[in-house]
C-alpha positions as CSV (number, residue, x, y, z in Angstrom):
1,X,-15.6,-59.5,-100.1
2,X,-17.0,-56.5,-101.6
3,X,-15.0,-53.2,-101.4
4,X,-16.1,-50.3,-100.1
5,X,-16.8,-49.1,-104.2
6,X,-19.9,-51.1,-104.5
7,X,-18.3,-53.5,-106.9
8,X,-17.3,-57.0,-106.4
9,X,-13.7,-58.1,-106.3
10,X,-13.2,-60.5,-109.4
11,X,-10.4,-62.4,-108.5
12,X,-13.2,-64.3,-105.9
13,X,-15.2,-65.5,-108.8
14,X,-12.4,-67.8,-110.2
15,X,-13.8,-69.8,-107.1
16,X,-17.4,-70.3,-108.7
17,X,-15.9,-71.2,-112.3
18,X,-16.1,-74.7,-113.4
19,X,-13.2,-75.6,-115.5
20,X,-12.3,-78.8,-118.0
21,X,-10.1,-79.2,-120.5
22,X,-10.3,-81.4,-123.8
23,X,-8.1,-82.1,-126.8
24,X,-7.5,-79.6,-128.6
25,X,-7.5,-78.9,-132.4
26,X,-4.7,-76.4,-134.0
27,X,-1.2,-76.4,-133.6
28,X,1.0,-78.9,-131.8
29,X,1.4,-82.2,-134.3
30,X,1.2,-85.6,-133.6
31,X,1.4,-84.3,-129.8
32,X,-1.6,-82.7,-129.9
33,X,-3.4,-86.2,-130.4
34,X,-2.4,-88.0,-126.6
35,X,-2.9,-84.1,-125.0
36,X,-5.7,-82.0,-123.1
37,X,-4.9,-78.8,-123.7
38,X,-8.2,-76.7,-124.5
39,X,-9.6,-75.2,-121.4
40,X,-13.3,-75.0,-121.3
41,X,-14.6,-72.6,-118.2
42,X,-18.4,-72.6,-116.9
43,X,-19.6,-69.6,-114.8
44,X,-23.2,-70.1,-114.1
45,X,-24.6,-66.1,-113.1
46,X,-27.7,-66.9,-111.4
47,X,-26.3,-69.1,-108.5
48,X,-23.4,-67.4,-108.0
49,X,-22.9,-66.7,-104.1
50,X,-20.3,-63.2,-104.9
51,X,-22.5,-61.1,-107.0
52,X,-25.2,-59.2,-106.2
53,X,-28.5,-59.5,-107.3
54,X,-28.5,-55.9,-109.1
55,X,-24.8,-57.2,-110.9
56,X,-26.1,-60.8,-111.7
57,X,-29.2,-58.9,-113.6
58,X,-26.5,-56.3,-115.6
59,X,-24.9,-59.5,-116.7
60,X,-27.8,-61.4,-117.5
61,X,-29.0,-58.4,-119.7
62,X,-25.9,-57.4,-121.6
63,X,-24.4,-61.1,-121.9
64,X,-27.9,-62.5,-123.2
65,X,-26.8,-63.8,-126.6
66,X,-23.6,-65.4,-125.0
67,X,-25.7,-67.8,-122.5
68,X,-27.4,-71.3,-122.2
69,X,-30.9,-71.3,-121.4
70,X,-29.5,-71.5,-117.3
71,X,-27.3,-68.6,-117.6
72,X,-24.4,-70.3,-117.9
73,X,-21.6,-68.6,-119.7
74,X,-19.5,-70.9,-121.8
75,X,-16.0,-69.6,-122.9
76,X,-12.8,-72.2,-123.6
77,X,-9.3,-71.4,-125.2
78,X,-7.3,-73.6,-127.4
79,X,-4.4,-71.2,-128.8
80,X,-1.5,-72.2,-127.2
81,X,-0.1,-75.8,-127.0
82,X,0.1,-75.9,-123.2
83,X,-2.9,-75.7,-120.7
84,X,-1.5,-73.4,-118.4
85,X,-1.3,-70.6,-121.1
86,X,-4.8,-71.5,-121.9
87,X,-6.2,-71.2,-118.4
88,X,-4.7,-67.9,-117.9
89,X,-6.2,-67.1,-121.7
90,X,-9.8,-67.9,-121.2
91,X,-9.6,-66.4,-117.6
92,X,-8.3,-62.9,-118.7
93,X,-11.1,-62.7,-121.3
94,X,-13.6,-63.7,-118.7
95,X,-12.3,-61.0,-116.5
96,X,-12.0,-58.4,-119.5
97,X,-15.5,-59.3,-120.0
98,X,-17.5,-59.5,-116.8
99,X,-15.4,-55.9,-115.9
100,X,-16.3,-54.6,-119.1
101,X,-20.4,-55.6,-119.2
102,X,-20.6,-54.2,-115.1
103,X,-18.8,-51.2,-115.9
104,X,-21.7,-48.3,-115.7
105,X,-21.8,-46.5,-118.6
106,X,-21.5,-43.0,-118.8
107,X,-24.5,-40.7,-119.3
108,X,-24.0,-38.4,-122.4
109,X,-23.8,-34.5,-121.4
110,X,-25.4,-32.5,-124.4
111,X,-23.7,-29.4,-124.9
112,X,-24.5,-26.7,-127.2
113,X,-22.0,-25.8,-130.2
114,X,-20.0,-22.7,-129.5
115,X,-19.1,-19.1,-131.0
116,X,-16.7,-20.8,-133.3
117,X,-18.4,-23.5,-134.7
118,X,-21.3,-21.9,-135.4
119,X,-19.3,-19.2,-137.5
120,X,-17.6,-21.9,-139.2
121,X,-21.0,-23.6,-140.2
122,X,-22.8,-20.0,-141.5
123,X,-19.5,-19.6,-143.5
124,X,-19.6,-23.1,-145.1
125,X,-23.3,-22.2,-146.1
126,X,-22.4,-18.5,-147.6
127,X,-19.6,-20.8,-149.9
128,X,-22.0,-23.2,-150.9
129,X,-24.4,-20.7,-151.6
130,X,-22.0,-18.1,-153.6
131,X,-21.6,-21.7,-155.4
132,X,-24.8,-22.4,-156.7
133,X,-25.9,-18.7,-157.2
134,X,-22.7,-18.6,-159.6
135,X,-24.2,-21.8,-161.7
136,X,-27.3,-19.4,-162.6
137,X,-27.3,-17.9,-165.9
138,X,-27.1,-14.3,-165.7
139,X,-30.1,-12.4,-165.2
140,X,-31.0,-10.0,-168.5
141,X,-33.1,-7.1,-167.2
């Protein structure tokens, strides 16, 4: 299940997701009424059996505001008039999102400004400077 990268496969998590649909509001008319075309997914972190405890922490961290109490994270899609477009709606943003928050992110490098840039600021300085000294009124000595 896991590849030899240390991260977990995704696709295997569509298994622990808890889907339902429900009428939907927005576009479709009168059909819209007698249909169930908003999908509602359910992906509770904590009991998951695919991720590992290190990756169920990450996500419990960065996705705070986004769960229940439980750690359940809630996410539904009602743009389309048919399910099926829905479904694969909600589960592309739950994959964009999951992949996203256990991505690591990258450790900034601080790097010192070079030869040119430093010219370039110690020239700015001698124009403002010439500026201002220019404002004066002229000396009488």
């Amino acid at each position: 299940m896991i590849p030899k990268s240390g991260q977990t496969d995704l696709t295997y998590l569509e298994k622990e997701i808890e889907f339902s649909t429900s009428r939907s509001s927005g576009k479709g008319g009168q059909h819209v009424n007698t249909t169930e075309t908003r999908v509602e997914i359910k992906f509770n972190i904590p009991s998951s059996q695919i991720l590992s405890d290190e990756q169920k922490q990450i996500l419990l961290f960065k996705l705070e505001s986004r769960l229940s109490d439980k750690g359940t994270l809630r996410m539904y899609s009602q743009k389309e008039r048919s399910q099926s477009a829905n479904r694969e709606d909600v589960l592309r943003r739950f994959f964009a999102l999951i992949t996203k928050a256990l991505k690591p992110k990258k450790k900034r490098i601080p790097v010192k400004p070079g030869k040119a840039a430093k010219e370039s600021r110690l020239k700015e300085k001698k124009v403002v400077s010439q500026r201002k000294e220019l404002r004066k009124p002229p000396n009488e000595d």
